[in-house]
N, C-alpha and C positions, 0 to 999 in steps of 0.2 A: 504494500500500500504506500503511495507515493505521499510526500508532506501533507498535500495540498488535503487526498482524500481524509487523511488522520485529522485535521486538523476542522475539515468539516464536520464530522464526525463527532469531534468534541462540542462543536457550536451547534449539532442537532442537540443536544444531551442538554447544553445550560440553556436554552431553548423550553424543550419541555420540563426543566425545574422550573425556569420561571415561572412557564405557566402554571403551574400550581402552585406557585407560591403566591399568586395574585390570585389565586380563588381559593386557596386557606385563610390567608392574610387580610387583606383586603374585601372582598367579597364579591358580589360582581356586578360588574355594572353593564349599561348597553354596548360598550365597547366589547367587553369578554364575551358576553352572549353573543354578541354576532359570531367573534371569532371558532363558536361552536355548531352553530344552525347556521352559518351560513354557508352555501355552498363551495367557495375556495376556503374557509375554515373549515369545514367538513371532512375537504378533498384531502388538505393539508395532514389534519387529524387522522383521517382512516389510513391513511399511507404511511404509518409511525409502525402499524401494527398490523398482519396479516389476519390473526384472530376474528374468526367469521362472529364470534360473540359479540367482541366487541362492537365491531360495524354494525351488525344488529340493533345493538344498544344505542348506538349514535344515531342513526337513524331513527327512534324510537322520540330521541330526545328531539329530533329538528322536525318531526311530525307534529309533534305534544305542541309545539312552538306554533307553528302553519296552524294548526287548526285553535289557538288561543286557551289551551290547557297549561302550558307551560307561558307564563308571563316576566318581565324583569321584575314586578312588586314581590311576585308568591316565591320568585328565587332568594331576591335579598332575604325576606321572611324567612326563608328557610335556614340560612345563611346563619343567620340571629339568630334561631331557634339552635342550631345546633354548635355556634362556638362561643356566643357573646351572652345568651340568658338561659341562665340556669332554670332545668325544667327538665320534661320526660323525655325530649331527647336531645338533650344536651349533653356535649361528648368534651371532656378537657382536649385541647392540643396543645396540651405539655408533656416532652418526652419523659421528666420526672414522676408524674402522676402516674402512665404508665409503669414506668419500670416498675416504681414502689408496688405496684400492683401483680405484677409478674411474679416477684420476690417474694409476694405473700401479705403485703400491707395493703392502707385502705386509698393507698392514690397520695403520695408528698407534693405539694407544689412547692417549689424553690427548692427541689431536693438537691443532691450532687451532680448529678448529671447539668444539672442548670450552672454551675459553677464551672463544672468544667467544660460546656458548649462554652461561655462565654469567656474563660481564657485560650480557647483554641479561636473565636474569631482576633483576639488581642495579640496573641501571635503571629494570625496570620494579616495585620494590620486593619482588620474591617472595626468600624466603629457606629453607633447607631447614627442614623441620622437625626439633626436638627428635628425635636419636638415626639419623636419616636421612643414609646414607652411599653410597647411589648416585651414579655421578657426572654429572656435569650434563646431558649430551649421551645416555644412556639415553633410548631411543625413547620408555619410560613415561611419564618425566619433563615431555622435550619436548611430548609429545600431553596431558601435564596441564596444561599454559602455558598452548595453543591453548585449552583446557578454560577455563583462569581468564581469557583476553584474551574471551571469547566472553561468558560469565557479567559480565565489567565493565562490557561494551558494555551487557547487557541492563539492567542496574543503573542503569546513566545514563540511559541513553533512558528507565525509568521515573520516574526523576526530573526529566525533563526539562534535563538537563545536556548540553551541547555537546559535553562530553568524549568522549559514545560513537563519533563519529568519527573520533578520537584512538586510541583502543581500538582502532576497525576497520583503520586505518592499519596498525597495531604489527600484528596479524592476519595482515595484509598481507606484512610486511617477515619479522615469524618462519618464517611460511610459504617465501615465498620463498627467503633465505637458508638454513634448515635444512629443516624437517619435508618440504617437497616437492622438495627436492635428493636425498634417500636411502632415506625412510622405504618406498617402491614397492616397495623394489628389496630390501628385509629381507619387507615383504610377501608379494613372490614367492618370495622363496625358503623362507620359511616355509609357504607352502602347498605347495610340492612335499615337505617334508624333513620335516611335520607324521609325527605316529605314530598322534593318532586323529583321528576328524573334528572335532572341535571348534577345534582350532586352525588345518587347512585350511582349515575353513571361515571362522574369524577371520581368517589369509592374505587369503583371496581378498576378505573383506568389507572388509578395510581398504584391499586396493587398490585395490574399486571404488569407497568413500567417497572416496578420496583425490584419485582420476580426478578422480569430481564435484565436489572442491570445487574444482581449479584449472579443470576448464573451465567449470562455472557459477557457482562463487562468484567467485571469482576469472579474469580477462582478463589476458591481455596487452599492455602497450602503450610501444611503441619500446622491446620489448629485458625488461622487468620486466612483472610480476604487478601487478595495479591491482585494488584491491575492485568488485563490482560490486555495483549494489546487489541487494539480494534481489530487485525487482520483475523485474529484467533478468533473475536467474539462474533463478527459478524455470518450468518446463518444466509440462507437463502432464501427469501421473501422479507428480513427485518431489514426497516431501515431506519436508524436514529439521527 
């Protein structure tokens, strides 16, 4: 695989972290929704992923949309209901709550994990921005990291800087340590607890990105997660 493909390849990746980090984080507005239901966002979207389910589902959501079942009010609504107001399907998107809960406890917010995501953004120079007061370990946040380690990589390697394996490394370690320890498992249960389709089907789309990148971008090896390179990961009919 020649630079130029590798380096695309990472800019498909921090690509679709953003996008879900703008529809964790933020929530969505008529900008994002189009980018779903509409046709070149659709095209865009179904061509990430061969998964006949998937496209299925997609489809499912730009129908809901065309025939006025799925609305931008009933999404933001949904939106709220499930990260901002505590209620019956309100789900934390804190990786700390999770783990504590993994572990056997009743869900920590500001547990360790939240200490240690936000000395690995301070290592790797990122800082909040102006008037941003989420706290570090929010699933948005973390899936915007993955977003910016991906976009640095691509940066370098266009520059021909050594550094982009450096970048891939860190990929490597964030992933490992946080985003693929819990982010599945908010996933799943976002797609069962969703109220319209759009967010089910964000659920299920994040779990099955998520799948893909630890078993093709990412290997195992003695115990940890090792980069692979794209030439290895890529399968025939995936395209990130």
């Amino acid at each position: 695989m020649t630079n130029t493909e590798q380096s695309q390849w990472e800019e498909a990746r921090s690509t679709v972290y953003g996008f879900f980090s703008a529809a964790f984080l933020k929530g969505p507005d008529q900008r994002f929704l189009e980018t779903v239901i509409s046709e070149e966002g659709a095209d865009n979207l179904g061509g990430i992923f061969p998964d006949a389910a998937y496209r299925q589902e997609l489809a499912q959501v730009r129908l809901e949309a065309q025939e006025g079942r799925l609305t931008l009010e009933g999404a933001i609504l949904d939106f709220e209901a499930l990260f901002r107001v505590p209620g019956p399907h309100y789900l934390s998107p804190y990786e700390s709550v999770y783990r504590s809960q993994v572990a056997g406890g009743r869900g920590c917010l500001c547990g360790p994990e939240t200490a240690a995501v936000e000395q690995f953004y301070l290592q790797e120079g990122l800082f909040p921005r102006d008037g941003f007061t989420e706290l570090p370990d929010h699933v948005g946040v973390e899936l915007e990291c993955m977003a910016i380690l991906c976009r640095k990589a691509v940066e370098a390697m266009k520059a021909g800087d050594p550094a982009a394996e450096e970048y891939r490394h860190q990929q490597n370690r964030f992933f490992t340590e946080h985003v693929g320890a819990w982010a599945r498992l908010l996933a799943q249960r976002l797609a069962a607890q969703a109220q319209t389709s759009l967010y089910r089907f964000l659920g299920n789309f994040l779990n099955l990105f998520l799948g893909l990148e630890e078993n093709l971008h990412f290997q195992r090896e003695g115990g940890r997660i090792a980069v692979r390179t794209a030439e290895a990961s890529r399968e025939p009919g995936v395209r990130l």
